[in-house]
VEXVEXMI-385101 format. One line per field, with one value per residue (C-alpha): residue number from 1; chain; z, y, x. Coordinates in nm, 3 decimals, padded with zeros to 5 digits. Layout:
k: [NUM,...]
c: [A,...]
zz: [Z,...]
yy: [Y,...]
xx: [X,...]
// end
This chain:
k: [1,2,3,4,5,6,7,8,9,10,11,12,13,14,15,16,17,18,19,20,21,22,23,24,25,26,27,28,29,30,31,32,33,34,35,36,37,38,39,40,41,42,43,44,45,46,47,48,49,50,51,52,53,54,55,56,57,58,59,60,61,62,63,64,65,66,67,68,69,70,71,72,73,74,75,76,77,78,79,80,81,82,83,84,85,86,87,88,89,90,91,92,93,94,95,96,97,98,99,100,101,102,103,104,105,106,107,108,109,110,111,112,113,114,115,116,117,118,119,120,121,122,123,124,125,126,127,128,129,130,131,132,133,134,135,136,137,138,139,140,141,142,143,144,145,146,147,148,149,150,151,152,153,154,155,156,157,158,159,160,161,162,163,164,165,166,167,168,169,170,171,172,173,174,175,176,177,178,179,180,181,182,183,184,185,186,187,188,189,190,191,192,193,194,195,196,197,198,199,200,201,202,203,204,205,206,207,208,209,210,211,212,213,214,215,216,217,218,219,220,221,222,223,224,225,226,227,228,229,230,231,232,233,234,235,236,237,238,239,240,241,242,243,244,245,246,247,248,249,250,251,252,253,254,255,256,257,258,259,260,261,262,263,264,265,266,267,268,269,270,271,272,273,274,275,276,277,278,279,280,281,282,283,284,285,286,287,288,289,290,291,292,293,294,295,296,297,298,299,300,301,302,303,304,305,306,307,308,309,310,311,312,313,314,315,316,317,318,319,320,321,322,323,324,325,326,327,328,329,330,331,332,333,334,335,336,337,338,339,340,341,342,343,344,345,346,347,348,349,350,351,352,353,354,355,356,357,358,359,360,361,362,363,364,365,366,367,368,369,370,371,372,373,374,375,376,377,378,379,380,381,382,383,384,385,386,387,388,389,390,391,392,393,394,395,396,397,398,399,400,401,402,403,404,405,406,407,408,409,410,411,412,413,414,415,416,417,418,419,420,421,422,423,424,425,426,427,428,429,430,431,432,433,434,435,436,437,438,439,440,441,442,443,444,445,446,447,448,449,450,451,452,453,454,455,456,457,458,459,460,461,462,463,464,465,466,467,468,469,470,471,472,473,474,475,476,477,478,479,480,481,482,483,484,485,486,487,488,489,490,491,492,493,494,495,496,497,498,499,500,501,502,503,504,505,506,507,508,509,510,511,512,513,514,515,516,517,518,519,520,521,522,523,524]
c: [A,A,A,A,A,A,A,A,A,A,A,A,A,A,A,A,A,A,A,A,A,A,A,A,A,A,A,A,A,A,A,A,A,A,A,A,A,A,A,A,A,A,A,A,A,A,A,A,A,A,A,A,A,A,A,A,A,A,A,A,A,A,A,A,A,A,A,A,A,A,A,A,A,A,A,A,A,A,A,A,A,A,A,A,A,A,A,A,A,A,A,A,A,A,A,A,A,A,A,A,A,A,A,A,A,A,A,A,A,A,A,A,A,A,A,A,A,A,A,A,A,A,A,A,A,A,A,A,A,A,A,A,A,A,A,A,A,A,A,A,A,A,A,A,A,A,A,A,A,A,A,A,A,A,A,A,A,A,A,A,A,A,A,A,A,A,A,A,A,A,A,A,A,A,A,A,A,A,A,A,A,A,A,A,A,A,A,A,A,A,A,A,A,A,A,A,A,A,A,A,A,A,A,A,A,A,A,A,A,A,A,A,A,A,A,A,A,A,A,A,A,A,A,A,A,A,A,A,A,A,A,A,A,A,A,A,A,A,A,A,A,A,A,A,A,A,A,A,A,A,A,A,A,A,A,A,A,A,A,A,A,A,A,A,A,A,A,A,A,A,A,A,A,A,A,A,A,A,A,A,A,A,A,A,A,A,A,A,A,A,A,A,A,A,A,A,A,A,A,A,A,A,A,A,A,A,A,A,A,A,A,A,A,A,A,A,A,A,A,A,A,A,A,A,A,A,A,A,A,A,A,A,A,A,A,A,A,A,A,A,A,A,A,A,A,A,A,A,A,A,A,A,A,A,A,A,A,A,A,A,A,A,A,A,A,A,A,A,A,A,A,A,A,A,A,A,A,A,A,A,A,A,A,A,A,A,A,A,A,A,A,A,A,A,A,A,A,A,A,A,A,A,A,A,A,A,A,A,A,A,A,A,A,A,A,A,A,A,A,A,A,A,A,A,A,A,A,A,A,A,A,A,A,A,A,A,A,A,A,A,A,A,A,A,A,A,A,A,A,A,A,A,A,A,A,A,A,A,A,A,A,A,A,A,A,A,A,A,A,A,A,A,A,A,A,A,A,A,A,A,A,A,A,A,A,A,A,A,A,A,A,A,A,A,A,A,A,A,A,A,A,A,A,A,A,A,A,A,A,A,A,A,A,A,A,A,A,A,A,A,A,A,A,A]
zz: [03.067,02.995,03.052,02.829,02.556,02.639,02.530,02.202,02.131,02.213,02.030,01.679,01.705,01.592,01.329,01.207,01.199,01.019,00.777,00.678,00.611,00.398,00.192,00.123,00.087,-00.148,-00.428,-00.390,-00.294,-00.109,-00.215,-00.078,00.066,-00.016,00.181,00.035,-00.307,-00.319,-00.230,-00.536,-00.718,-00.643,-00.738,-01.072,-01.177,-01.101,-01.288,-01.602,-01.542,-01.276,-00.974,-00.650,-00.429,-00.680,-00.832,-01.169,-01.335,-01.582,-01.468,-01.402,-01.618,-01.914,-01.928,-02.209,-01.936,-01.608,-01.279,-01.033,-00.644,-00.351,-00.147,00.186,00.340,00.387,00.431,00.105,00.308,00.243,-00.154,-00.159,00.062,-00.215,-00.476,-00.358,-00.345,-00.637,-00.807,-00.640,-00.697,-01.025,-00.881,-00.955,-00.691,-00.544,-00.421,-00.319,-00.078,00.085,00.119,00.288,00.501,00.631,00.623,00.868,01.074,01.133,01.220,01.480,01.615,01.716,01.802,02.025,02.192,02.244,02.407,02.667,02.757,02.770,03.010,03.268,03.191,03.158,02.814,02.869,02.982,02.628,02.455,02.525,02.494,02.145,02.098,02.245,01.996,01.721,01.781,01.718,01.491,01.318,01.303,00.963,00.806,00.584,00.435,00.337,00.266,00.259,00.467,00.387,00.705,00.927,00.855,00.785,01.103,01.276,01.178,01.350,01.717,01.854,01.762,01.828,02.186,02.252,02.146,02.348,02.618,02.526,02.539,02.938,02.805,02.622,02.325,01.933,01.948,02.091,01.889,01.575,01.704,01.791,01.460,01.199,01.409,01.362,01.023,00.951,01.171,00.891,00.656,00.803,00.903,00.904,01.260,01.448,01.467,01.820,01.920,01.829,02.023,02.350,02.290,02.340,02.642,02.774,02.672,02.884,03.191,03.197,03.131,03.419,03.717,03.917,03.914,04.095,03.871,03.756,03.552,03.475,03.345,03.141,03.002,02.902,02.738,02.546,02.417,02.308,02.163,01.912,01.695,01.753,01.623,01.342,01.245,01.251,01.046,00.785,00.769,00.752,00.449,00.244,00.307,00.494,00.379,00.041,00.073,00.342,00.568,00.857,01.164,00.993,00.815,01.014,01.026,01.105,01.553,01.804,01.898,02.242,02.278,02.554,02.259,02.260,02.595,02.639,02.288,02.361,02.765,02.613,02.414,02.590,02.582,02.188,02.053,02.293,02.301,01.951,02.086,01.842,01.521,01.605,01.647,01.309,01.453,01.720,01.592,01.281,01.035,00.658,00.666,00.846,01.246,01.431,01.748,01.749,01.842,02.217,02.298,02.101,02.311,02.621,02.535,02.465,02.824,02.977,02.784,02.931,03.260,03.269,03.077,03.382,03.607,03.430,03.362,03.760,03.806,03.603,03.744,04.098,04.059,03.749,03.928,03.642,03.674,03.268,03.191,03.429,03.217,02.913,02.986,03.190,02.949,02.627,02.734,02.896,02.537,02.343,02.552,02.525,02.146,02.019,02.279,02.146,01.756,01.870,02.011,01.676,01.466,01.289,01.036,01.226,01.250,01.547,01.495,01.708,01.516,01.589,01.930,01.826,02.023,02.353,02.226,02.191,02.527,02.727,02.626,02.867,03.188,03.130,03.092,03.407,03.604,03.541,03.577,03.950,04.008,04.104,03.840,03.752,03.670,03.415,03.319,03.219,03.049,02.897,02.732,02.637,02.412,02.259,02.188,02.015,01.832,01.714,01.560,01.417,01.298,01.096,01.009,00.786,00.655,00.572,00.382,00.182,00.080,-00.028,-00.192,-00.364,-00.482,-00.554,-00.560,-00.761,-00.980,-01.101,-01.345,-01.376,-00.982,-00.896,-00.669,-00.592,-00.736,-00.534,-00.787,-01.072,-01.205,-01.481,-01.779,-01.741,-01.604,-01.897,-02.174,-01.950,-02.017,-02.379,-02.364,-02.221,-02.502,-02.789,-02.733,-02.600,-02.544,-02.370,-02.008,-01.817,-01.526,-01.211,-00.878,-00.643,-00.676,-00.706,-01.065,-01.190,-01.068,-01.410,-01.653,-01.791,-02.142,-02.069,-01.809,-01.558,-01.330,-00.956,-00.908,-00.496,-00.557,-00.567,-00.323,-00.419,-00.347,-00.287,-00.466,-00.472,-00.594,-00.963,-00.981,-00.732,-01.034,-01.363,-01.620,-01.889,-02.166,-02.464,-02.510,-02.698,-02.614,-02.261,-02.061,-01.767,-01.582,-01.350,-01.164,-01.323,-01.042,-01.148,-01.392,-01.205,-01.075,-01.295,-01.120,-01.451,-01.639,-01.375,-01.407,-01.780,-01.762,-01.589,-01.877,-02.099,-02.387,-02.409,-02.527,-02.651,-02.481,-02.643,-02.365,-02.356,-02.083,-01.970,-01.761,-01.544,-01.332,-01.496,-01.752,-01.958,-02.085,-02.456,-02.553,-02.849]
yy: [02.489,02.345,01.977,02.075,02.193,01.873,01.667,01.805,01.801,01.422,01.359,01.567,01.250,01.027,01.275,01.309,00.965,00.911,01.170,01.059,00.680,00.820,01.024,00.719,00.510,00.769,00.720,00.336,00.229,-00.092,-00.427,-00.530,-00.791,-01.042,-00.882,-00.481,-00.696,-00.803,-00.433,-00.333,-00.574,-00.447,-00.097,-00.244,-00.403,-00.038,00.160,-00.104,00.010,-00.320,-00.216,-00.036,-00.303,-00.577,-00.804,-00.869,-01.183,-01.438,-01.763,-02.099,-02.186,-02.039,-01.768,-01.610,-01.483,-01.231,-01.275,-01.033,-01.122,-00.821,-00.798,-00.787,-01.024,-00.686,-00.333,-00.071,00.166,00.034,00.111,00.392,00.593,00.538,00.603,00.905,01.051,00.866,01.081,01.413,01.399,01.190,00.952,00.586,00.327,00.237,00.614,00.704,00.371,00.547,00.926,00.706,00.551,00.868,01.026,00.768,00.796,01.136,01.170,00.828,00.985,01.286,01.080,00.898,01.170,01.352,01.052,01.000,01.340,01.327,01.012,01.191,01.102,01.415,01.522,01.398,01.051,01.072,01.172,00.871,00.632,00.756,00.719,00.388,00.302,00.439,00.190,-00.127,-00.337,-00.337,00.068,-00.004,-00.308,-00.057,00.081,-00.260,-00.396,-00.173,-00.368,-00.153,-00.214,-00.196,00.108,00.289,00.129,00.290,00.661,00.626,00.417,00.735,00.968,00.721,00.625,01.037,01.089,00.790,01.016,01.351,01.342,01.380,01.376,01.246,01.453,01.479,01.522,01.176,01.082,01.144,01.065,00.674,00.663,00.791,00.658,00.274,00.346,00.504,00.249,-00.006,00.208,00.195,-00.201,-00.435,-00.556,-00.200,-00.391,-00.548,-00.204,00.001,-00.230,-00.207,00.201,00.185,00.000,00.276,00.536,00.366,00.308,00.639,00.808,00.571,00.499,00.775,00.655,00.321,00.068,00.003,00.189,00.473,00.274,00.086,00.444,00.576,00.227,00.244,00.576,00.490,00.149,00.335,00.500,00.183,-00.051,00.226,00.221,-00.180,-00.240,-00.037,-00.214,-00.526,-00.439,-00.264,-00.484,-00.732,-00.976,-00.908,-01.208,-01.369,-01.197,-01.376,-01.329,-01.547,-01.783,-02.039,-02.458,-02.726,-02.751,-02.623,-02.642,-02.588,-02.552,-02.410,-02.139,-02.067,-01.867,-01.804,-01.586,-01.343,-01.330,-01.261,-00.981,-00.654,-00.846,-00.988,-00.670,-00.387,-00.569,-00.636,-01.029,-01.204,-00.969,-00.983,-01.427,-01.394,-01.503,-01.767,-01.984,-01.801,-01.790,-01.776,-01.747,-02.052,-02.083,-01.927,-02.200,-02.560,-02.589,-02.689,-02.358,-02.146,-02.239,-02.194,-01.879,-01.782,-01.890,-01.701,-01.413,-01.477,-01.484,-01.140,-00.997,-01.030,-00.944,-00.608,-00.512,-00.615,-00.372,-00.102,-00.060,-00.054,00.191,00.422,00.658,00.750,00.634,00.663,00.521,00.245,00.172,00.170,-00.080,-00.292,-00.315,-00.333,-00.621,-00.804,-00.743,-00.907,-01.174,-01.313,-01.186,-01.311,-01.683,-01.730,-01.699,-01.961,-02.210,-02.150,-02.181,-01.858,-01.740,-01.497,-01.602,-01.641,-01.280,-01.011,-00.802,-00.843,-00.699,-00.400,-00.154,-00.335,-00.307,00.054,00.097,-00.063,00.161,00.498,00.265,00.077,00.356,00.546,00.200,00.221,00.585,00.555,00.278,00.288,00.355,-00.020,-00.115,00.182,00.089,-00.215,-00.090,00.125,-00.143,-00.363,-00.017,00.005,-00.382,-00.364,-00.024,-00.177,-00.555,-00.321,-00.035,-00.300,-00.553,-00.262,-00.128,-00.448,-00.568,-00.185,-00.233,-00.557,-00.485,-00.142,-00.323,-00.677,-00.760,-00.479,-00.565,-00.254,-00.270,00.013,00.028,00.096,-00.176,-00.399,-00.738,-01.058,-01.323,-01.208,-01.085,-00.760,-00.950,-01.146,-00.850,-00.686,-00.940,-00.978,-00.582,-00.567,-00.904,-00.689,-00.383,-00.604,-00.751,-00.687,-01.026,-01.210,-01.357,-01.380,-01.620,-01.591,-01.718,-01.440,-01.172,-00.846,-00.958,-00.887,-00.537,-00.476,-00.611,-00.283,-00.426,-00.766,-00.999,-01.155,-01.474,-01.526,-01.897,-02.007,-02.133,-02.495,-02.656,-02.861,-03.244,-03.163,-03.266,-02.990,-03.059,-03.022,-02.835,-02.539,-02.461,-02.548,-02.290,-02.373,-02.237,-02.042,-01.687,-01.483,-01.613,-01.738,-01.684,-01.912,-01.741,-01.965,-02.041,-02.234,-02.505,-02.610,-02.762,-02.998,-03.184,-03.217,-02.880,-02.693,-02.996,-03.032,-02.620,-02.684,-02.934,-02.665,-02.517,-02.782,-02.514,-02.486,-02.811,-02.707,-02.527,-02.373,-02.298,-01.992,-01.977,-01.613,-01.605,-01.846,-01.852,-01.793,-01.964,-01.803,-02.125,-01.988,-02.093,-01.904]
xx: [02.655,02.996,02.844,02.625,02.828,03.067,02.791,02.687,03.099,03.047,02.713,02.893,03.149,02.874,02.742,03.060,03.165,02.812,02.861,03.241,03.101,02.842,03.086,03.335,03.012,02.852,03.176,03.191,02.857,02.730,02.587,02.238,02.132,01.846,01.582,01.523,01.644,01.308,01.162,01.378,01.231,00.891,01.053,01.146,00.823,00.614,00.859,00.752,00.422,00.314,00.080,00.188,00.394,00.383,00.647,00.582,00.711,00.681,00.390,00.512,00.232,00.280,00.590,00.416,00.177,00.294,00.194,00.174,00.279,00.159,00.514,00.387,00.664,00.850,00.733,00.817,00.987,01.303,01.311,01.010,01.271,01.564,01.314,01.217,01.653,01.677,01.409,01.509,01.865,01.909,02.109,02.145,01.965,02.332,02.370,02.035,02.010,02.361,02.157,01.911,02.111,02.284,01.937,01.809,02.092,02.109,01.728,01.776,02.098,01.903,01.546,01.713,01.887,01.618,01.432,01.712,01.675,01.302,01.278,01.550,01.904,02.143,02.256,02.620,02.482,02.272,02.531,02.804,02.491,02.483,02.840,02.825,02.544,02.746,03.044,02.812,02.877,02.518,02.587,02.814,02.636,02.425,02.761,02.859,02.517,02.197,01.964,01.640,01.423,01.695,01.814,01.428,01.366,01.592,01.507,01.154,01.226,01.394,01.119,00.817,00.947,01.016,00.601,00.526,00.659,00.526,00.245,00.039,-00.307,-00.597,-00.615,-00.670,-00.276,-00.246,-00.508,-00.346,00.011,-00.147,-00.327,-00.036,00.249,00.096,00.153,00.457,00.626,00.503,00.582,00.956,00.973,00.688,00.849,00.758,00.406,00.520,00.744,00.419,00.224,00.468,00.500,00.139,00.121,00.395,00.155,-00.147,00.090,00.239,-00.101,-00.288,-00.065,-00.143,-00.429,-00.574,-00.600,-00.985,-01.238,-01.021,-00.772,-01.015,-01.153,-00.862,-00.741,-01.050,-00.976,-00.643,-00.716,-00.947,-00.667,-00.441,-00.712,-00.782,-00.470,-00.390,-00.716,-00.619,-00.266,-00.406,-00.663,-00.471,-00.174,-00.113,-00.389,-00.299,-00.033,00.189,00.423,00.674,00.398,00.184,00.409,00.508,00.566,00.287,00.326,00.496,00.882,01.012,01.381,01.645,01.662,01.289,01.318,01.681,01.704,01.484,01.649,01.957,01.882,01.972,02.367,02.309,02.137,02.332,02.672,02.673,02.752,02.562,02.762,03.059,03.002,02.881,02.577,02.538,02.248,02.202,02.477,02.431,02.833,02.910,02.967,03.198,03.127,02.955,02.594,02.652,02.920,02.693,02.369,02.601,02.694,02.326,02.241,02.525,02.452,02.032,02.200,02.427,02.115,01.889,02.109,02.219,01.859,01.771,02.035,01.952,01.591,01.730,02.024,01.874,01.628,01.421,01.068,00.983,01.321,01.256,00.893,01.003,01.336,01.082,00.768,01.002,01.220,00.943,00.668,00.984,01.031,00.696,00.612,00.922,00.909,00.561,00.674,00.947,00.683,00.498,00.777,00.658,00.895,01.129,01.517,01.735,01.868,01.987,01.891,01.543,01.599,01.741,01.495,01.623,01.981,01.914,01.719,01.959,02.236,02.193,02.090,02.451,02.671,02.450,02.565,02.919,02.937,02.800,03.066,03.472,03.712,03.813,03.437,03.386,03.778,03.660,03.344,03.579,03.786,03.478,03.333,03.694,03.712,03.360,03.429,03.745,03.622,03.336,03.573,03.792,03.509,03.357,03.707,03.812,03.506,03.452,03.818,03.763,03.426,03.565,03.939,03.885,03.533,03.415,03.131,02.845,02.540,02.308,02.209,02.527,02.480,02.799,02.740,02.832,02.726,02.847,03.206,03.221,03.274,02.915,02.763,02.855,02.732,02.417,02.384,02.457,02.203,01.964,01.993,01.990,01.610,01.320,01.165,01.378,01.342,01.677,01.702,01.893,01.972,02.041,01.779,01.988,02.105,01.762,01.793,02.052,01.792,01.633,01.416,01.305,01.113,01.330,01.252,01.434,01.499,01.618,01.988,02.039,02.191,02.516,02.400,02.028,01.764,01.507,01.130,01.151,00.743,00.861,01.144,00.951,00.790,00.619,00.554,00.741,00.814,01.104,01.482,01.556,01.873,01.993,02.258,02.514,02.777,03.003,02.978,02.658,02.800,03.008,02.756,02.464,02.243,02.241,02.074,01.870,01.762,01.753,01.490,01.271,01.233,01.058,00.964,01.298,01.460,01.771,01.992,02.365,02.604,02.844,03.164,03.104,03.431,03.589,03.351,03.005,02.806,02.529,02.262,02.051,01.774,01.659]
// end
């Protein structure tokens, strides 16, 4: 009873701590990153009156005309959620992304509790693997930047594994549990596709190995195929062939690298370890690298190596058979889903965060080890959780003081602004108010998001000394004043005549300093 009640004390810490970054999140509210940008998009476009999931924007053709794009690259989840507080709560987009986010936490907190308990570790053991997942650096992104998926994600894995679990027999429950779960894991993250696939194969394992393997096995993998198959077909018509998403997406061949096989190996360390966060990423970095090409793919195979070894370990010293299962058929599913989209070059990133079930798995069977061994090993565990809760800890103040004291910048979302400063914003606004037939132009796509009256077109940032393909930027056409929003830089070197020519209805162009920084481009 009083390890028991020890536990919940220790599992409240992560509430709390939840709870507390929602609060301070909740008065100064995050920025967002590219990805749910677009869902918001989508959002914006069906509050205009445009068709469920659709982007609607002026044609490269003529801009007089719209054209409608089906977003299926990502899953709607990650603005329908935000909607939905937004709607119940009156609350700009900003706040209602931060209720989702401590939403989503709260109910993966507990999912995942309950699903340690369910495949055999003790309540204390699940509630310090929660904890441990708590102190990860990924844990805080969504108060700095609401990723969407990520965090919608997140809020289902706990539960889905735990009914992946529950159930001990072929019935309508399971039935039903297959069928809806296929699509509410879209529904959270387009990327559940290959976890719902794996959860499945747990499900037929778990359900079959009592058995000798042969016709029974077949049977009952018939019976559960049915739902799964149901419930894929449907995603597919109503959704995924509607336009192009990442599995499908991918370059002309195939590429094998040392990366192509050692990623995925590494992923209990990159995901669970928070390695490749707190690197800034080791092969993927937006931000620039924190290590040259060679160290990083060193560090990717060393971090393949210890991530054998420590799941080798796990399955001998953890004596949980459904634990065991799960670890074994999860880690081996990524390895060759995500190797294979490697060789094909399909569009999915060198991420950890791609991973993030095995991160998550891998927690209870690596604080189990180190509990069973002497003092200096779970010392040194110890000082490896403090060293990751720390960098993660001060990452996120750092940035949300920065963000909230210097880098301020809010429209109508509430969003934070990164590509923009309040002046611009501003006249953009007032822009905005004063017509109604106007089509503003921008390069980053949460701009848009502030336009409230008029038509707005997202153009992919030029890169300084590039020389992009002039037909993937040009519109044609007239219609109503246009606006060309930029970065003063682009005007050092000849990008914002290059942007201007884009535009051949437009031939003249009169050119207004917004700020220091920003340039607005009229053509009226």
């Amino acid at each position: 009873m009083k390890s028991k009640l020890n536990a919940y004390f220790i599992l409240s810490i992560a509430f709390v701590i939840t709870l507390l970054m929602g609060i301070l999140c909740y008065i100064a509210p995050p920025a967002v990153f590219p990805d749910p940008g677009w869902g918001f998009q989508a959002l914006r476009s069906m509050e205009h009156g445009g068709g469920f999931n659709s982007i609607i924007n002026p044609s490269q053709d003529d801009v007089a005309k719209n054209t409608s794009l089906f977003l299926t690259w990502w899953s709607p989840g990650q603005y329908l959620v935000p909607y939905f507080f937004k709607n119940l709560l009156h609350i700009n987009t900003a706040r209602a992304s931060v209720i989702t986010t401590v939403f989503c936490y709260l109910l993966a907190l507990s999912g995942l509790f309950a699903f340690f308990r369910k495949v055999g570790f003790t309540s204390l053991i699940a509630a310090l693997s929660i904890v441990f997942i708590a102190s990860q650096q990924f844990y805080y992104t969504p108060f700095i930047f609401y990723n969407g998926g990520e965090v919608t994600q997140m809020a289902f894995m706990g539960w889905f594994l735990y009914g992946c679990f529950y159930f001990r027999k072929l019935d309508v429950k399971l039935w039903l549990f297959i069928l809806l779960s296929g699509w509410v894991g879209f529904f959270c993250k387009s990327a559940m596709m290959w976890i719902y696939a794996a959860g499945l194969l747990c499900v037929w394992i778990n359900l079959s190995q009592s058995q000798k393997f042969g016709l029974t096995w077949v049977k009952k993998g018939f019976w559960l195929a049915v739902p799964a198959i149901i419930s894929i077909a449907g995603i597919y018509i109503f959704f995924l062939r509607k336009g192009a998403n990442p599995a499908a997406s991918h370059n002309p061949g195939w590429r094998v690298a040392s990366e192509t096989f050692s990623w995925p190996l590494a992923s209990p360390m990159l995901a669970g370890f928070s390695v490749d966060d707190l690197t800034n990423g080791l092969l993927f970095h937006p931000d620039g690298p924190m290590f040259s090409l060679t160290w990083s793919l060193i560090m990717v195979w060393l971090m393949a190596i210890i991530s054998v070894i420590m799941v080798i370990a796990i399955l001998r010293r953890v004596p949980y058979t459904d634990y065991k299962l799960v670890l074994t058929v999860f880690y081996i599913v990524s390895i060759l889903f995500f190797s294979y989209a490697y060789v094909r070059q399909a569009a999915i990133s060198y991420e950890g965060r791609h991973y993030r079930i095995v991160g998550l798995l891998i927690a209870p069977g690596i604080i189990y080890l180190f509990s069973r061994l002497q003092w200096q090993y779970r010392t040194l565990f110890g000082l490896v959780w403090i060293f990751i809760a720390y960098i993660s800890y001060e990452r996120t103040a750092r940035e949300h003081h920065y963000e909230t004291h210097k880098g301020e910048v809010r429209g109508h979302t509430g969003f934070i602004q990164q590509f923009a400063d309040q002046p611009s914003l501003n006249y953009l606004m007032q822009l905005d108010e004063q017509h109604k037939d106007a089509i503003f132009v921008f390069t980053s796509n949460d701009l848009g998001l502030e336009i409230e009256h008029n038509r707005i077109i997202n153009i992919e940032p030029v890169e300084e000394g590039t020389h992009p393909n002039s037909e993937d930027y040009e519109y044609d056409g007239h219609a109503g004043p246009l606006y060309l929003f930029l970065p003063i830089t682009y005007a050092h070197d000849g990008r914002d005549r290059f942007l201007m020519k884009c535009f051949p209805g437009y031939p003249n162009f009169t050119i207004k300093k917004l700020s220091k920084n920003y340039v607005l481009y009229s053509a009226e």
